[in-house]
Biopython code that builds the backbone (N, CA, C, O; Angstrom):
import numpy as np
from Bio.PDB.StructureBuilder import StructureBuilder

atoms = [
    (1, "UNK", "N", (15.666, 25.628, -75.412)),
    (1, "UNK", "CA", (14.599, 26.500, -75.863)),
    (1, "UNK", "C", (15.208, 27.674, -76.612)),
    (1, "UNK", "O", (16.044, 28.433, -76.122)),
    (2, "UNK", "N", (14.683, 27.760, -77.923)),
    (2, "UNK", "CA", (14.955, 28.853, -78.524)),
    (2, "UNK", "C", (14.311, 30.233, -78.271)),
    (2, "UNK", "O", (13.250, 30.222, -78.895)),
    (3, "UNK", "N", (14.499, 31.671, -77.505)),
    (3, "UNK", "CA", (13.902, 32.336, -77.773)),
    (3, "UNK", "C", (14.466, 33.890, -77.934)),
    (3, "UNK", "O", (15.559, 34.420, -77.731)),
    (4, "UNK", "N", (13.103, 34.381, -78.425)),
    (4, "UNK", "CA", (13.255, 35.695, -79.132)),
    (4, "UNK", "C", (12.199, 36.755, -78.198)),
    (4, "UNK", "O", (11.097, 36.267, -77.944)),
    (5, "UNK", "N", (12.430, 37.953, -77.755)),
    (5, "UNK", "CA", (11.937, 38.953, -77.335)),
    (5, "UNK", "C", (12.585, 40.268, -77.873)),
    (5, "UNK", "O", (13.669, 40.722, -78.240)),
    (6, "UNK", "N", (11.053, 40.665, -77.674)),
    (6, "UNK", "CA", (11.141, 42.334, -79.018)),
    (6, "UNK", "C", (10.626, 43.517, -77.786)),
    (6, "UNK", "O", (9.601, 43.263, -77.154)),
    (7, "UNK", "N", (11.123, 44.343, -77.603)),
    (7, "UNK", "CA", (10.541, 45.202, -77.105)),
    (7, "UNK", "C", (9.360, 46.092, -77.626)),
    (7, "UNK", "O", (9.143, 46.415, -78.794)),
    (8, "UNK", "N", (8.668, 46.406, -76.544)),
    (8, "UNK", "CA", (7.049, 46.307, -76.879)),
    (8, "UNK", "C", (6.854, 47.606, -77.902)),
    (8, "UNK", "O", (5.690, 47.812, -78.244)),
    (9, "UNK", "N", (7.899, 48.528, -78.440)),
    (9, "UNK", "CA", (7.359, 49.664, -79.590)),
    (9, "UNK", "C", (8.283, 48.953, -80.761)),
    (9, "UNK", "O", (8.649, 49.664, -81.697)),
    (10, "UNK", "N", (8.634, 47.677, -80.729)),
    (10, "UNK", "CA", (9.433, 47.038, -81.457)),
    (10, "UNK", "C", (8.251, 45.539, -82.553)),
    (10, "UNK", "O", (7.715, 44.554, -82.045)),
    (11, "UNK", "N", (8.227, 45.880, -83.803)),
    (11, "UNK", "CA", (7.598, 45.068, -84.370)),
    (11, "UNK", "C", (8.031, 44.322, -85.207)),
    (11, "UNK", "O", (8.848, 44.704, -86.044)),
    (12, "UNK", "N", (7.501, 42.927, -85.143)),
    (12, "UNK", "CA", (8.967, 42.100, -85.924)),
    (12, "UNK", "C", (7.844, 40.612, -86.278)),
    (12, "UNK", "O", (6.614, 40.662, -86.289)),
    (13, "UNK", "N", (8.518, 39.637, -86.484)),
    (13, "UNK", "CA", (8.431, 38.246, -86.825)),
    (13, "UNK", "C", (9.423, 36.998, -86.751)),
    (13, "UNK", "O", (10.579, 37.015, -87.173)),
    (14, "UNK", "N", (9.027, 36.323, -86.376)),
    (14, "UNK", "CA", (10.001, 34.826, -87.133)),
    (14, "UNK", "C", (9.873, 34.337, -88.539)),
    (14, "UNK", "O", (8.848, 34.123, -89.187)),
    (15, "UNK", "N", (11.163, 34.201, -88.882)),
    (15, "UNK", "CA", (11.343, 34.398, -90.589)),
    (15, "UNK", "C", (11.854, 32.565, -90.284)),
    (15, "UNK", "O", (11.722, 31.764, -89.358)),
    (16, "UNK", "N", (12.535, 32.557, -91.793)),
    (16, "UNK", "CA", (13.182, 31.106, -92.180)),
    (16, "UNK", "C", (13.961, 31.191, -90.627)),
    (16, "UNK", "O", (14.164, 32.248, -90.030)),
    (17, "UNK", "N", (14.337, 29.839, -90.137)),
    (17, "UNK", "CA", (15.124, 29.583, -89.296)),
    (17, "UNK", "C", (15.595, 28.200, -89.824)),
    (17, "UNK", "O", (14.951, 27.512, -90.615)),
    (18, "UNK", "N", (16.837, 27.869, -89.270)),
    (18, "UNK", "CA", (17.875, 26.600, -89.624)),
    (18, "UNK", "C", (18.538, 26.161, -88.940)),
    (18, "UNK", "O", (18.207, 26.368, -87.773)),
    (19, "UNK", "N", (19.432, 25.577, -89.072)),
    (19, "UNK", "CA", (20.326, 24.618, -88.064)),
    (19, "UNK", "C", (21.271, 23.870, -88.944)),
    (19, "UNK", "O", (20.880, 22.926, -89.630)),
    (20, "UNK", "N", (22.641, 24.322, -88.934)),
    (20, "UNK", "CA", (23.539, 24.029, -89.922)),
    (20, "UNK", "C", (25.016, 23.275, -88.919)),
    (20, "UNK", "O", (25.271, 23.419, -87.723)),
    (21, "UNK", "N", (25.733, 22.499, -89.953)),
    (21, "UNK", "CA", (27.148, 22.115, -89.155)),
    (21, "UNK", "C", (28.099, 22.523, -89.670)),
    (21, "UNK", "O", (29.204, 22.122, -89.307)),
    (22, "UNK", "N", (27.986, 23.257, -90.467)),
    (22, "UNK", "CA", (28.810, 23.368, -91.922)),
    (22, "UNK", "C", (29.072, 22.903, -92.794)),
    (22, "UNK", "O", (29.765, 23.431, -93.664)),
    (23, "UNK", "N", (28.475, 21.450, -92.856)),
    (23, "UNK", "CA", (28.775, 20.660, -94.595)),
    (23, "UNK", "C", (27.276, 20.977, -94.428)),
    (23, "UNK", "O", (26.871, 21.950, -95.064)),
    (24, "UNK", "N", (26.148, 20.118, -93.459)),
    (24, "UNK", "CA", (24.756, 20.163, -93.902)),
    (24, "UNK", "C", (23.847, 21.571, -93.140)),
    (24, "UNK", "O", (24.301, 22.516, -92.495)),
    (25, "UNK", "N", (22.692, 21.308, -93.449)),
    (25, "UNK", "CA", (21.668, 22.529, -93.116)),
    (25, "UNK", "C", (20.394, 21.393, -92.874)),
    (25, "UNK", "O", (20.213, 20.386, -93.559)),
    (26, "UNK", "N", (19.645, 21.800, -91.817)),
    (26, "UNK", "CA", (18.507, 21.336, -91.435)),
    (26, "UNK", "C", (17.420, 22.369, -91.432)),
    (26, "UNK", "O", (17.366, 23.088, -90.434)),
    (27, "UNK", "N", (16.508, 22.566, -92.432)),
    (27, "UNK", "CA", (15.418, 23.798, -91.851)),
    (27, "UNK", "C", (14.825, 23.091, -91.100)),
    (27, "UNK", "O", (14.786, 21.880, -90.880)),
    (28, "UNK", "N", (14.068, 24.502, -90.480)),
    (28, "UNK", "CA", (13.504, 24.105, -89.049)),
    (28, "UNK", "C", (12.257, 24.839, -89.622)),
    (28, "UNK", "O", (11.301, 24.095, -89.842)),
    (29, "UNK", "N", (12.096, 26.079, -89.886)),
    (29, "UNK", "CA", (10.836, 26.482, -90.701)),
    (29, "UNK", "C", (10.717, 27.400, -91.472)),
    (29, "UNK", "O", (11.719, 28.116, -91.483)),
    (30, "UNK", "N", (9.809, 27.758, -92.238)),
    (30, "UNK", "CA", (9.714, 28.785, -93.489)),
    (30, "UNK", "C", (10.095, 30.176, -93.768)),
    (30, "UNK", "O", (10.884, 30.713, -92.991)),
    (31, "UNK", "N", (9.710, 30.729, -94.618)),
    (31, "UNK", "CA", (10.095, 32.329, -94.794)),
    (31, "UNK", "C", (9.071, 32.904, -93.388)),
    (31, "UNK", "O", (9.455, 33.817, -92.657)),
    (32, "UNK", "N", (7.654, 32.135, -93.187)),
    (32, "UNK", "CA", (6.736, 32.755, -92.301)),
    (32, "UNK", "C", (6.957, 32.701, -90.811)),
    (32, "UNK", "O", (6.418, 33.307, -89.885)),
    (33, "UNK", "N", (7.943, 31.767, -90.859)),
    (33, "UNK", "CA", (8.057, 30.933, -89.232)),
    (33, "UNK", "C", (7.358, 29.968, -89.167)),
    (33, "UNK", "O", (7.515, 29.351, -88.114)),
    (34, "UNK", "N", (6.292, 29.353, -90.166)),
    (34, "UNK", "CA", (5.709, 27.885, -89.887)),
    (34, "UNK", "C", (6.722, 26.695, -89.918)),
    (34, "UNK", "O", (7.628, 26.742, -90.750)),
    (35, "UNK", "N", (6.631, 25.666, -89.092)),
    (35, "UNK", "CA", (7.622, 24.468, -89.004)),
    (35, "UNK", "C", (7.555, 23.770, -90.020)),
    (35, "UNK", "O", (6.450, 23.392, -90.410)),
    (36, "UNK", "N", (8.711, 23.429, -90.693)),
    (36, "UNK", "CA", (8.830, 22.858, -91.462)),
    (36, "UNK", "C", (8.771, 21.268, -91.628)),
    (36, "UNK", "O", (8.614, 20.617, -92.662)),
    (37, "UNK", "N", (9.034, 20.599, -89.606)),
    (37, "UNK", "CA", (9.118, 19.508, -89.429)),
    (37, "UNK", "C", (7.906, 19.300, -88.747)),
    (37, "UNK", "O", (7.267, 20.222, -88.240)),
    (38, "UNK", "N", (7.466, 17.751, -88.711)),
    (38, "UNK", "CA", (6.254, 17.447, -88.500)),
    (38, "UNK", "C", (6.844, 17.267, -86.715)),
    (38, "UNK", "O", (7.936, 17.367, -86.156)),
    (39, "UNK", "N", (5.463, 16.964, -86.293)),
    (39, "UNK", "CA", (5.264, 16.462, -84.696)),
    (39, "UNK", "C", (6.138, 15.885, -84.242)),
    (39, "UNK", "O", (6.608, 15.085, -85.051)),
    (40, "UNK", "N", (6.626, 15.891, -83.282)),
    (40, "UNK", "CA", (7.862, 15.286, -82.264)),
    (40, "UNK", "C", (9.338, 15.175, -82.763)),
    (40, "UNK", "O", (10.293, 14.595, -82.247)),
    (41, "UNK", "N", (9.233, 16.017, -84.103)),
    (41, "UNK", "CA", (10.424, 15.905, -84.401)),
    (41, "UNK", "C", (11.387, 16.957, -83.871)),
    (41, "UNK", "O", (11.353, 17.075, -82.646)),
    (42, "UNK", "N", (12.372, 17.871, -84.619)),
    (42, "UNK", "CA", (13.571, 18.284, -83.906)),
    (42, "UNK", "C", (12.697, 19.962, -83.243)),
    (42, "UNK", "O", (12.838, 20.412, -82.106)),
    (43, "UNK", "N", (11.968, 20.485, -84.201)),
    (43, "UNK", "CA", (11.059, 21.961, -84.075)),
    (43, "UNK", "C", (9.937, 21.468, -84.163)),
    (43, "UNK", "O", (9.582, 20.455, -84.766)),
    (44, "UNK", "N", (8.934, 22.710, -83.110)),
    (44, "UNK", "CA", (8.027, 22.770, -83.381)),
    (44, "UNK", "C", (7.340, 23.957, -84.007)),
    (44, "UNK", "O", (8.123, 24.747, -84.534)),
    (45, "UNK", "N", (5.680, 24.362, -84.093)),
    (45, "UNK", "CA", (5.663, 25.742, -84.324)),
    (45, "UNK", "C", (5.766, 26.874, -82.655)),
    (45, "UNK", "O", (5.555, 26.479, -81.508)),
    (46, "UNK", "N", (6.168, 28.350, -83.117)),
    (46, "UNK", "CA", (6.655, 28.929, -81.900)),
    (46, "UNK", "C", (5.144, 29.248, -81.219)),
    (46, "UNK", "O", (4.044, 29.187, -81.768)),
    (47, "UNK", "N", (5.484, 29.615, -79.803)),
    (47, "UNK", "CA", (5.042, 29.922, -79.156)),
    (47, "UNK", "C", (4.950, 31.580, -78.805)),
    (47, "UNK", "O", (5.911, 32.256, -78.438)),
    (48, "UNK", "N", (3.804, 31.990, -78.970)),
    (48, "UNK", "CA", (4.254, 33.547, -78.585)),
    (48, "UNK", "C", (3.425, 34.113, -77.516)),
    (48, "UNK", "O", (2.376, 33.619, -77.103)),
    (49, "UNK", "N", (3.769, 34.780, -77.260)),
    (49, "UNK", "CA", (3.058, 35.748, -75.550)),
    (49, "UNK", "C", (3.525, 36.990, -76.052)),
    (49, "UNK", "O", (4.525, 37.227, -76.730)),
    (50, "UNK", "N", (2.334, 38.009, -75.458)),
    (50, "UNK", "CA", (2.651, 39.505, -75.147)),
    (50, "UNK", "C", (2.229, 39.778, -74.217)),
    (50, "UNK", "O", (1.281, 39.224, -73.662)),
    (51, "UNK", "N", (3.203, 41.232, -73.623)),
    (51, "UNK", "CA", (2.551, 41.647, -72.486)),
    (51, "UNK", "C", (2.859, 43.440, -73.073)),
    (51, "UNK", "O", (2.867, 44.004, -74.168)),
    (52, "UNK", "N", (3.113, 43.904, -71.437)),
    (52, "UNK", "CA", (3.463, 45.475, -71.580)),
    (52, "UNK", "C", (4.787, 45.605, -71.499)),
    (52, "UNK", "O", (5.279, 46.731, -71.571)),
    (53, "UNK", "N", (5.747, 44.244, -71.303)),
    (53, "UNK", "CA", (7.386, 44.061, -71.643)),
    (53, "UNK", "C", (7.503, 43.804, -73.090)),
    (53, "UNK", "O", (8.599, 44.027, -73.604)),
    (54, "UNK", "N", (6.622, 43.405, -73.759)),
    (54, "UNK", "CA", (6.963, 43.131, -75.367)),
    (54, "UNK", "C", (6.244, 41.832, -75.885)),
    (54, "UNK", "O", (5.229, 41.279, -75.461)),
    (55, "UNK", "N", (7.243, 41.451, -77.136)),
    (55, "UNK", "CA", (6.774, 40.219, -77.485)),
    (55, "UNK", "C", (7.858, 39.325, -77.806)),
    (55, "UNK", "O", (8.822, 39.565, -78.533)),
    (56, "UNK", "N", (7.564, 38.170, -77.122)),
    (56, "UNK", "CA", (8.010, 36.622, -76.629)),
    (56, "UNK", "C", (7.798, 35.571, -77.563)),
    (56, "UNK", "O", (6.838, 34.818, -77.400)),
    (57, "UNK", "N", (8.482, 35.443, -78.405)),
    (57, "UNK", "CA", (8.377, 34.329, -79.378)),
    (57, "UNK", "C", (9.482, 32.473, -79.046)),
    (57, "UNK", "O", (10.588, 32.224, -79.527)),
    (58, "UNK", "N", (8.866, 31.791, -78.363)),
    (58, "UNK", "CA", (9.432, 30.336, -77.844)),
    (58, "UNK", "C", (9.446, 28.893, -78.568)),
    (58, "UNK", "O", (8.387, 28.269, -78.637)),
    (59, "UNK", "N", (10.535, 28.400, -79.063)),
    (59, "UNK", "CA", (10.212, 27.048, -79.425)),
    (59, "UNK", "C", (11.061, 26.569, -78.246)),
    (59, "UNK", "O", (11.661, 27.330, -77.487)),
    (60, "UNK", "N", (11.054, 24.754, -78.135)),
    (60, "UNK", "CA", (11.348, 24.297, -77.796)),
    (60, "UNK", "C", (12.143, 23.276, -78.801)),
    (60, "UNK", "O", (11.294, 22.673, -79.457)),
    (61, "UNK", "N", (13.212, 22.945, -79.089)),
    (61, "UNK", "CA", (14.180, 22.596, -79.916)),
    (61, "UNK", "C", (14.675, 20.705, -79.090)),
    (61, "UNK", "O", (15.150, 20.465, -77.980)),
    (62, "UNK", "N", (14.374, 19.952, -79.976)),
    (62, "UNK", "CA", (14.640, 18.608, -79.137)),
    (62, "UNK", "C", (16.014, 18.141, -79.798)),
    (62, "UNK", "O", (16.165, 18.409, -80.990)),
    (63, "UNK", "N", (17.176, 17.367, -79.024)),
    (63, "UNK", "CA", (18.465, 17.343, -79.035)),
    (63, "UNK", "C", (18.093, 16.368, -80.631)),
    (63, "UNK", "O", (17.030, 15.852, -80.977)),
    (64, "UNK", "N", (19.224, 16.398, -81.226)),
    (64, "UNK", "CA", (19.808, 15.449, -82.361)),
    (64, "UNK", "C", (20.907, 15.462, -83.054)),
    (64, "UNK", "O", (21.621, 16.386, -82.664)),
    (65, "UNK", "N", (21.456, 14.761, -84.049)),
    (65, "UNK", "CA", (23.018, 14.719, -85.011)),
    (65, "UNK", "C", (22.792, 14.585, -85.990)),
    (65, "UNK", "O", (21.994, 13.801, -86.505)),
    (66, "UNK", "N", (23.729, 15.634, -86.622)),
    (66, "UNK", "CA", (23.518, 15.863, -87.910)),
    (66, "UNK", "C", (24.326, 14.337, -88.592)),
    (66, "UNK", "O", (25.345, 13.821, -88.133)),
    (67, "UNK", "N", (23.545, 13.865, -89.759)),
    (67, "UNK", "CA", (24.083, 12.652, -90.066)),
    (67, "UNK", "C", (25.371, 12.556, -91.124)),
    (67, "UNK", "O", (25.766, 11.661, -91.871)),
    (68, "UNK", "N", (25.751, 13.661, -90.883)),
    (68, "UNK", "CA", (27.211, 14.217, -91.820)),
    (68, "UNK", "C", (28.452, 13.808, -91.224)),
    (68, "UNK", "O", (29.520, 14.115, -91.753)),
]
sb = StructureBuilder()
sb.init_structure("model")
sb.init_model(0)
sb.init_chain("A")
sb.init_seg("    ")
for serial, (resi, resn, name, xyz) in enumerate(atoms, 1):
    if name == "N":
        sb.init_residue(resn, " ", resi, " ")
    sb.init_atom(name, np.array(xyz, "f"), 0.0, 1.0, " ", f" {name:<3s}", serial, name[0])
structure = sb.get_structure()
């Protein structure tokens, strides 16, 4: 599981995210944080929660190999 927490006077986003080996690059999703990969594949879109600790941004990331 990928995640991100912001403290709560702290305002932010999920931007492009990736997944690289060093010859290749896999995006995972956009400049906005929308997924770039469809259903059941490696990302999904995140998950977010707030409370009065902040904000909780969660994917769940499924194992794979880069074909390099």
């Amino acid at each position: 599981t990928y995640t991100v927490h912001l403290a709560p006077s702290t305002r932010g986003r999920i931007g492009r995210c990736w997944a690289s080996d060093g010859k290749s690059e896999l995006e995972l999703s956009d400049n906005d944080g929308c997924s770039v990969q469809r259903s059941g594949e490696v990302w999904g879109d995140f998950e977010v929660s707030r409370d009065q600790r902040g904000t909780t941004f969660l994917n769940h990331i499924k194992a794979w190999a880069f074909p390099t």
